[in-house]
C-alpha positions in Angstrom: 41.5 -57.2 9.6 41.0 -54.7 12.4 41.3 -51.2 10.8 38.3 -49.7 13.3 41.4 -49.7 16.3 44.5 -49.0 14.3 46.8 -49.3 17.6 46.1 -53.6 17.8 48.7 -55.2 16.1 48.1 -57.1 12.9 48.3 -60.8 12.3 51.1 -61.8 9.5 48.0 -63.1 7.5 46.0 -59.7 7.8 49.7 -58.1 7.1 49.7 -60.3 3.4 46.4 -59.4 2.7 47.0 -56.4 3.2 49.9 -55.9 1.1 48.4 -58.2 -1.4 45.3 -56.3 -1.8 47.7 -52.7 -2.2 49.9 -54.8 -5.1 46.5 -54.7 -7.0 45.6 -51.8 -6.6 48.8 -49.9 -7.3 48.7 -52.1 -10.5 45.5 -51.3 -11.7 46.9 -47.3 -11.1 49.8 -48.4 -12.8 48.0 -49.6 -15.8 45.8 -46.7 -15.7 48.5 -44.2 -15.6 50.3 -45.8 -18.5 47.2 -45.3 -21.0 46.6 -42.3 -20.7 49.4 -41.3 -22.3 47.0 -42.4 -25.6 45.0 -39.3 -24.5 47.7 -36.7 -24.9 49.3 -35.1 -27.7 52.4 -35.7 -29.3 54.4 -33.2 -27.4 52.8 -33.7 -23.9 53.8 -37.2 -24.2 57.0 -36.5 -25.0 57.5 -34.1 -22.1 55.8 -36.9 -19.3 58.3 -39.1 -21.1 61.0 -36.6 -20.7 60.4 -35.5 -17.0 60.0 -39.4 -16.1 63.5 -40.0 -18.0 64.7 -37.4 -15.7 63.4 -38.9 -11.9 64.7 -42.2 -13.2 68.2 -40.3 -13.0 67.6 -38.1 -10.2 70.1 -38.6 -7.8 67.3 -37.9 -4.6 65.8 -41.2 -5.3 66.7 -44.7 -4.4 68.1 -46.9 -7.2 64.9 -49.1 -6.9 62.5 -45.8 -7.3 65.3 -44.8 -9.8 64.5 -48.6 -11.6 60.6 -48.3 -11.1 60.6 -44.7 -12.7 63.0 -46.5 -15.8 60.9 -49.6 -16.2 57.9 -46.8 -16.6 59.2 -44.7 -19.2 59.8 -48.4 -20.9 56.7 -48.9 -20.9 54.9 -45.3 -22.0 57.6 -45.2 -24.8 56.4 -49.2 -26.2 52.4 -47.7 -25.7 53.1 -44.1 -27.7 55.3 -45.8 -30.3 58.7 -45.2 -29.1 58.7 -41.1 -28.1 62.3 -40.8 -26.5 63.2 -37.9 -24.6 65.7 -37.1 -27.8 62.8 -36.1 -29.6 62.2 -33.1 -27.8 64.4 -31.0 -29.4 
């Protein structure tokens, strides 16, 4: 892959890897994100919780970044033992 002359074009295959290589690595930060939620109180991960409940329904967003910010509150409520956003109050 050429990245010392960013103006060349790409090849499709360079393009995959590419994209390939950013997939893992926005997993890994996915996954890394998601735990620490283990290293915050009870009331700080209730308010990430919270505040990511509320960009999966902001209105600004796309429904796919709207679905991605969804299918992470899933997943920080399963690793902190179900905190909903209800429990806040």
């Amino acid at each position: 892959m050429n990245t010392e002359k960013p103006e060349e074009a790409m090849t499709f295959g360079e393009l995959l890897t590419l994209i390939g290589e950013q997939q893992r690595r926005l997993t890994v930060l996915e996954n890394a994100f998601s735990s620490l939620i283990f290293c915050l109180d009870d009331r700080a991960s209730q308010l990430l919780v919270h505040n990511l409940s509320l960009e999966a329904q902001n209105q600004n967003h796309d429904e796919q970044l709207q679905q991605h910010f969804a299918r992470l509150v899933e997943t920080l409520q399963k690793r902190n033992g179900g905190t909903t956003p209800e429990t806040l109050a």
